[in-house]
C-alpha positions in Angstrom: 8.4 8.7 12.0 9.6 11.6 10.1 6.1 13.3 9.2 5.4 14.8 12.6 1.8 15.8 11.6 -0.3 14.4 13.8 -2.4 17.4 14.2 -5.1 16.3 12.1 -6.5 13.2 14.2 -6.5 15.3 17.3 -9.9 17.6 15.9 -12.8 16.8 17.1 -16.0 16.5 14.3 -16.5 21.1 15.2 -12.8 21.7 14.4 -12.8 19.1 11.2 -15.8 20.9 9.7 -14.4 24.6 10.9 -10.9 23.9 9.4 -12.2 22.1 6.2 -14.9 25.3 5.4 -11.7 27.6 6.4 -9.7 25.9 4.0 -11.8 26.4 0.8 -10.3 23.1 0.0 -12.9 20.9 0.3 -16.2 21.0 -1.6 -19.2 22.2 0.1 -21.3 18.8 -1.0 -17.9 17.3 0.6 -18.1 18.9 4.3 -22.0 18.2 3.8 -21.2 14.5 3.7 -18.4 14.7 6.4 -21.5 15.4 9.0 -23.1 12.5 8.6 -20.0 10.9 9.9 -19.6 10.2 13.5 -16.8 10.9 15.6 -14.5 9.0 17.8 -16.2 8.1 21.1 -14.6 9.4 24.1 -14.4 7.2 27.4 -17.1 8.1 29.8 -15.1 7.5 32.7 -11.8 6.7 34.3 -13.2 2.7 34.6 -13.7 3.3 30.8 -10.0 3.9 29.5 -7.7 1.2 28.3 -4.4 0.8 30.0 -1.7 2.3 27.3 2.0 0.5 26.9 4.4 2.8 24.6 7.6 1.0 23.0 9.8 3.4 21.7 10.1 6.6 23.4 11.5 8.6 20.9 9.5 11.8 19.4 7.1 10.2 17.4 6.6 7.6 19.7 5.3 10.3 22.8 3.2 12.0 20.3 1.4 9.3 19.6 1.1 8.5 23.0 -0.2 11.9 23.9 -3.0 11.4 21.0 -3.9 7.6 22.7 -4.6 9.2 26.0 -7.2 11.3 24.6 -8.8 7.3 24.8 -6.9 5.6 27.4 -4.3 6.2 30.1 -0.5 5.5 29.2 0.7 3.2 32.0 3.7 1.8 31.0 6.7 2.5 28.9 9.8 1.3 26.8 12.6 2.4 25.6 16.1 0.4 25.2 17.4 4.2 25.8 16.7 4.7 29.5 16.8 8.2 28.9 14.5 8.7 26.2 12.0 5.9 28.8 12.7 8.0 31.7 11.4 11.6 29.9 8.4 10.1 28.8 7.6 8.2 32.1 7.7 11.7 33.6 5.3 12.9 30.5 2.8 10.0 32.0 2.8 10.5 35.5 5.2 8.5 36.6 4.4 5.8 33.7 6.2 2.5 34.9 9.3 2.0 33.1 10.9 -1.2 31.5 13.6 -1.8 28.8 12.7 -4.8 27.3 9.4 -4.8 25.7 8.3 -8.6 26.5 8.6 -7.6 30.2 5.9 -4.7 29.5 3.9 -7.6 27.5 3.8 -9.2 30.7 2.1 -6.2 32.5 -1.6 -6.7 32.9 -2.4 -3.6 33.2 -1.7 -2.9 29.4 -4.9 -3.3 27.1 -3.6 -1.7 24.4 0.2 -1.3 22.6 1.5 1.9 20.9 4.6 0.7 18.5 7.2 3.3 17.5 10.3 1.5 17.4 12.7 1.7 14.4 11.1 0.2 11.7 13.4 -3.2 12.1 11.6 -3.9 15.1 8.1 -3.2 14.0 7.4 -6.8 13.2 9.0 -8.8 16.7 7.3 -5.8 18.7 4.1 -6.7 17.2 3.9 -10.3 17.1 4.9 -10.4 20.3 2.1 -8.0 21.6 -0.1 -9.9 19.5 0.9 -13.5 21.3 0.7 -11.6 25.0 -3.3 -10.5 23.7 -2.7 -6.8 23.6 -4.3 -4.6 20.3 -2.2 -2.7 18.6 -1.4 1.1 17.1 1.7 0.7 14.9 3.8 3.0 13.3 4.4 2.6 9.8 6.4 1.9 8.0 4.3 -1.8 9.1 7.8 -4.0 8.2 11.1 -4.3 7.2 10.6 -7.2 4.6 7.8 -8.4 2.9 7.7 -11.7 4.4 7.4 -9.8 7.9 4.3 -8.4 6.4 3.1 -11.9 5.7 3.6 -13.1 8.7 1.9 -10.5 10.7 -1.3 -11.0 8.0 -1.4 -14.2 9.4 -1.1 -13.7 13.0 -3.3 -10.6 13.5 -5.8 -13.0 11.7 -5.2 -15.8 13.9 -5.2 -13.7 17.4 -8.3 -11.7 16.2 -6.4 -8.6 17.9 -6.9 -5.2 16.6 -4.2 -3.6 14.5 -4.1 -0.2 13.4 -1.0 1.1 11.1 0.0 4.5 11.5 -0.7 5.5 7.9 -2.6 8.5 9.5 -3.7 9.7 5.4 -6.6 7.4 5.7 -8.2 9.5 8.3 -7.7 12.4 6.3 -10.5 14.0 4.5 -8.6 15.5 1.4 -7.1 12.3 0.6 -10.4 10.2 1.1 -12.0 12.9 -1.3 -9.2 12.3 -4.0 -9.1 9.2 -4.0 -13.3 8.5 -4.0 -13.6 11.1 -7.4 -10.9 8.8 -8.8 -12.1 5.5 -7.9 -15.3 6.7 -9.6 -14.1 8.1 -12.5 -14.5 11.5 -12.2 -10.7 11.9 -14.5 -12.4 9.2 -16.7 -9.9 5.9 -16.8 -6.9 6.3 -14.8 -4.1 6.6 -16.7 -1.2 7.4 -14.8 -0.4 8.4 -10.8 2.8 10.0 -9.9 4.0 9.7 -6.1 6.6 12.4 -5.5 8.6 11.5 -2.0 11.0 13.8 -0.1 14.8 12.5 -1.3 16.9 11.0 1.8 19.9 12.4 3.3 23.4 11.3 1.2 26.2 11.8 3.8 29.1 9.9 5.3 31.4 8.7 6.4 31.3 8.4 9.8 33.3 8.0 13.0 32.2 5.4 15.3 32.5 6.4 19.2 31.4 4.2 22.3 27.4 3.8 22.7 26.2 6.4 25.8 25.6 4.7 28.5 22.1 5.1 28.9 21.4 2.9 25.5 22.0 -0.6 24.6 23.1 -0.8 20.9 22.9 -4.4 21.2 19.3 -4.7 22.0 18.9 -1.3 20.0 20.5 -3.2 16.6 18.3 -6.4 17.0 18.2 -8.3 14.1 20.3 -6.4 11.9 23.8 -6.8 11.6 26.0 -5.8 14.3 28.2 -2.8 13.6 30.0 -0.4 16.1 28.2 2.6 17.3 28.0 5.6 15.5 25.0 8.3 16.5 23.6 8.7 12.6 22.8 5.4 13.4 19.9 5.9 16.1 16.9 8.2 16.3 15.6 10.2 13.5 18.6 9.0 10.9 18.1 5.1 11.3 15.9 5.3 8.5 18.5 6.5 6.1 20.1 2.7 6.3 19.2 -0.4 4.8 20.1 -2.6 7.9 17.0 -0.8 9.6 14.9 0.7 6.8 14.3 2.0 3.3 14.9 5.1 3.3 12.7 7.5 2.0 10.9 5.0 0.2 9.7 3.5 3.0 9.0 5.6 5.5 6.9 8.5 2.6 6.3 6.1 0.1 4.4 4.1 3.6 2.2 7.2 3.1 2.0 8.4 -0.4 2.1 4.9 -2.2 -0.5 3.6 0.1 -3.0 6.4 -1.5 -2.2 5.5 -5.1 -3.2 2.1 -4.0 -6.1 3.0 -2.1 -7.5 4.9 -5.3 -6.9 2.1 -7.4 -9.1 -0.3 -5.6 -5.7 -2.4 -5.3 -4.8 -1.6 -1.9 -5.1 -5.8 -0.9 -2.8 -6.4 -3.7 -0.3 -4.8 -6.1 1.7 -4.2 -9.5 2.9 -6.4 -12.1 6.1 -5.3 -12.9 8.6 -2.8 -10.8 11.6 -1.6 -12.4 13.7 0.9 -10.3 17.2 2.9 -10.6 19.4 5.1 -8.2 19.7 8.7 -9.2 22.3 9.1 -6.5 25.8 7.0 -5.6 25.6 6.6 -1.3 28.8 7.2 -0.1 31.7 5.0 1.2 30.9 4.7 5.0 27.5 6.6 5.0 24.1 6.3 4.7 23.1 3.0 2.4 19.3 3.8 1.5 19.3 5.6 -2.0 18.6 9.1 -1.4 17.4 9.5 -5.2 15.7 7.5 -7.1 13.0 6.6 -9.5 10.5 3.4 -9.2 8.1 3.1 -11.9 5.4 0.4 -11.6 2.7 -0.7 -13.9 -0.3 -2.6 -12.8 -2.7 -5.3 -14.5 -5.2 -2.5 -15.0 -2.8 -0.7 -17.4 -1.9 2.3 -14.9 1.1 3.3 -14.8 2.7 4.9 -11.2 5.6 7.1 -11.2 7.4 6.9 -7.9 10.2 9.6 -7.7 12.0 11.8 -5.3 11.7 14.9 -5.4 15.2 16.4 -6.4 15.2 14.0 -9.4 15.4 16.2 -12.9 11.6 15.4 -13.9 8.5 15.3 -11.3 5.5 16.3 -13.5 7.3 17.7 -16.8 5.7 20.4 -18.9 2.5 19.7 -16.3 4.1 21.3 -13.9 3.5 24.5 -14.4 -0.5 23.4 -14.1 -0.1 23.6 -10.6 -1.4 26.7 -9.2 1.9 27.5 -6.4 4.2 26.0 -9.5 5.9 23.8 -6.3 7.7 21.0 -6.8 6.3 18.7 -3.7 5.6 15.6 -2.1 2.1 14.2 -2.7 -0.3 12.3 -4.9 -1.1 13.7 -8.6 -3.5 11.3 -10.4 -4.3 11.7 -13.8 -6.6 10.5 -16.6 -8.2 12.1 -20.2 -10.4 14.6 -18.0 -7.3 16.0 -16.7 -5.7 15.9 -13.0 -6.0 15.9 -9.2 -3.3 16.4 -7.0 -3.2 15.6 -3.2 -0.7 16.4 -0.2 -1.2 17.4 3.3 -3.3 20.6 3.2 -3.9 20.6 -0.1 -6.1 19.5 -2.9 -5.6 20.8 -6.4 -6.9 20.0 -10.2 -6.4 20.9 -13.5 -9.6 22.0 -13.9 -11.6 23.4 -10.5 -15.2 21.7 -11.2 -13.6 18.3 -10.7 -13.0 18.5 -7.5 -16.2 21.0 -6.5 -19.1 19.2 -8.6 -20.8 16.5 -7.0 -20.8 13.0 -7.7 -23.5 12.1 -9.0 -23.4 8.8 -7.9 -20.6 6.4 -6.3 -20.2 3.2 -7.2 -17.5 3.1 -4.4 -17.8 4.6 -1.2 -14.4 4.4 1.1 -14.8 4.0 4.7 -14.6 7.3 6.6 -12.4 8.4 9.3 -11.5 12.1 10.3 -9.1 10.7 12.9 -7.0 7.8 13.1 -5.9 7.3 16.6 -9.8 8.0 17.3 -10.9 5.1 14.7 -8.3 2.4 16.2 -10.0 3.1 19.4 -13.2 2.6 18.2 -12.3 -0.7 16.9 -10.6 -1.5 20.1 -14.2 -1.2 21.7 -16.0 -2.4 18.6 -13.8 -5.6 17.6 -14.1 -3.6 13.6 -11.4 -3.2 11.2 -9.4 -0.5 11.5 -9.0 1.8 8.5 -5.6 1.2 7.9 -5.8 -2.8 9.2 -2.6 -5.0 8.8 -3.1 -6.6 5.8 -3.7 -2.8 3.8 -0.5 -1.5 5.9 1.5 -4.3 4.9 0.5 -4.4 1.1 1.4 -0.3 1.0 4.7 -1.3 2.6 5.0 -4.0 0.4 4.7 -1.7 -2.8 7.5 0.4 -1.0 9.7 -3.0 -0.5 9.5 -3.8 -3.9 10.6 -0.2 -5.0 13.4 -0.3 -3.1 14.7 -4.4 -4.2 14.2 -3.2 -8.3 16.5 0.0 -7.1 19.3 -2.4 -5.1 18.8 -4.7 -8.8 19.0 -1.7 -11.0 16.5 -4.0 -13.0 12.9 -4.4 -14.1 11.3 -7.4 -12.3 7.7 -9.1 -12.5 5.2 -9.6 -9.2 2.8 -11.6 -8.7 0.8 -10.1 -6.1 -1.4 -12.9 -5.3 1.4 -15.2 -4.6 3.6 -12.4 -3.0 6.6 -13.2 -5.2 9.0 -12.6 -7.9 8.1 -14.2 -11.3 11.1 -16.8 -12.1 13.5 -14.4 -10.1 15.6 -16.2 -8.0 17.6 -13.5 -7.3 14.9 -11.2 -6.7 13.1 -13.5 -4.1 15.9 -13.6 -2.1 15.5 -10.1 -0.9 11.8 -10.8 0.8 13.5 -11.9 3.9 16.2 -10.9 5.4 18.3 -13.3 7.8 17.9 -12.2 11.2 21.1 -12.1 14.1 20.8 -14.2 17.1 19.0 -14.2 18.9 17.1 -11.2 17.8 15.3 -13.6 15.9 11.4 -15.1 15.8 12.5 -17.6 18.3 12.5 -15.0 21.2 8.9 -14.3 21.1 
């Protein structure tokens, strides 16, 4: 959904270690570690490999697909586009093809889900699989409100099904290594993380023109509100609008903020205050997600997180001429008295080298290891484990992303409780953790 770096999770354990020594990124002590670690197991036969269903056909969607069948065979797909369904039913042999996902529920065939619709589907899509018995891989962002994300807690819980979000940064081995030297204190107490997204697209206004033929914006618009077609509405730019995303915020910040919680130890919970403000005015008849912006939270441990885009005046100040290509980037930079590490895909930096190559001498916290994520959800699959990137974690990162985005729209500082999963004595406020939903696009149809 945007990143398109995949890559990673398709190396097997001789191409992780090959690529990671190649690098001269990761420490030597690091790599030793990493083989101790086994790999994905891959089916032994054809009688071995889960039936696959894809929903959303789009590119991210058949690339995901592609990685699954490394586990499984992709049997069916969906797509309210028959065209996008019809190319990727020829990708998969002649995978069956259906437009309404329920119907591809129904197929018994299907073991296993893969979940790359627009983000305001993400929830129905998977409480639905979930009902029909199926495990899931889906794409983050996990929701579209925070509520969704508490309802889905609760039902993955209830079902017992597997749930993997595509937060594919877990399964990666420079980000595990940041975030384990922070977790045990290796910049002494952590003081301050900075999460620096990509800024969205700021255009507009647009013509509407009749849907194509080959899509159903009815079905496509679901829950949100209905609004004549217009193509910057569908595919890659739906996430640049508030009726089916966050922006930016939401679809990096699912990444990048997920890894500032995940070093914090607070990836099951969250902040205690947000406050948020637009550096950017959308315009008239254009994209509604802020394309600039700055979020900054604070947390009940005393760290305070930047969250900023990345064309925004100020990412690191006069620090940012500490880091080595003197890039401006998206990424991860934690930092603490002992100085700073910095973390992006392909990259691992510090203010001072022996902080990332001397050893730990000892961990008091040890993250759970996976050098590939579509290989780990399969495991689990077979397993009955949690994921690395289970539903609860996906939909707390999300919800850190969620919150950004309502103190932006309120221009305001706010308080959280995180335990609760609410705004302190905010009516206001609360009102944006749900959204209402258009018939009959609704929970009812599951």
């Amino acid at each position: 959904m945007g990143e398109n770096n995949a890559a990673f999770s398709t190396f097997r354990r001789r191409e992780f270690l090959k690529a990671a020594a190649g690098a001269a990124v990761l420490p030597a002590w690091f790599i030793e570690e990493c083989k101790a670690h086994a790999q994905p197991a891959t089916p032994r036969g054809p009688n071995n490999r889960p039936g696959i269903g894809l929903v959303g056909c789009g590119g991210m969607g058949r690339g995901d697909a592609k990685n699954a069948g490394r586990f499984g065979k992709v049997l069916a797909v969906c797509d309210v586009d028959v065209k996008q369904a019809g190319e990727a039913s020829k990708m998969f042999d002649g995978a069956k093809v259906y437009k309404d996902f329920r119907k591809l529920l129904e197929d018994k065939s299907v073991d296993i889900v893969i979940n790359a619709t627009p983000d305001h589907w993400h929830t129905l899509v998977n409480l639905a699989a979930l009902k029909a018995g199926k495990d899931i891989y889906s794409e983050k962002p996990l929701t579209l409100t925070i509520d969704e994300g508490k309802r889905l807690v609760a039902a993955v819980k209830q079902s017992r099904r597997i749930l993997q979000t595509g937060s594919q940064q877990r399964s990666d081995a420079r980000f595990r290594l940041a975030c384990e030297l922070v977790r045990n204190g290796r910049l002494g107490k952590l003081a301050e993380i900075t999460t620096i997204l990509p800024a969205g697209l700021n255009q507009g206004p647009f013509k509407s023109t009749p849907a194509p033929k080959e899509l159903d914006w009815d079905f496509y618009q679901g829950q949100a509100a209905s609004h004549d077609y217009i193509k910057e509405r569908t595919h890659l730019y739906f996430r640049y609008w508030l009726d089916y995303s966050g922006g930016t915020m939401t679809d990096w910040g699912a990444h990048h903020n997920d890894i500032a919680l995940w070093a914090m130890g607070l990836d099951r919970s969250g902040p205690a205050t947000v406050e948020g403000k637009a550096l950017s005015t959308p315009v008239a008849g254009g994209y509604t997600a802020p394309a600039e912006y700055k979020v900054v939270y604070t947390y009940a441990n005393g760290v305070r997180h930047r969250c900023i885009s990345t064309t925004a005046d100020t990412i690191f100040g006069s620090s940012a001429r500490d880091l080595k290509s003197g890039e401006l980037r998206h990424g991860v930079k934690f930092e603490g008295p002992e100085g700073w590490i910095y973390v992006t895909r392909g990259k691992l930096e510090a203010s001072r080298s022996e902080l990332i190559k001397e050893p730990l001498k000892s961990k008091q916290f040890e993250l759970p290891v996976s050098n590939d994520h579509m290989g780990n959800f399969f495991d689990c699959v077979r397993t009955r484990k949690p994921p690395i990137c289970e539903a609860e974690i996906g939909h707390r990162s999300v919800s850190l992303c969620h919150l950004g985005v309502i103190a932006i729209r309120l221009g305001r500082k706010v308080n959280w409780n995180p335990t609760n999963e609410e705004f302190v004595g905010d009516k206001e406020a609360n009102g944006y953790l749900q959204r209402e939903m258009r018939k009959p696009w609704t929970y009812e149809m599951l």
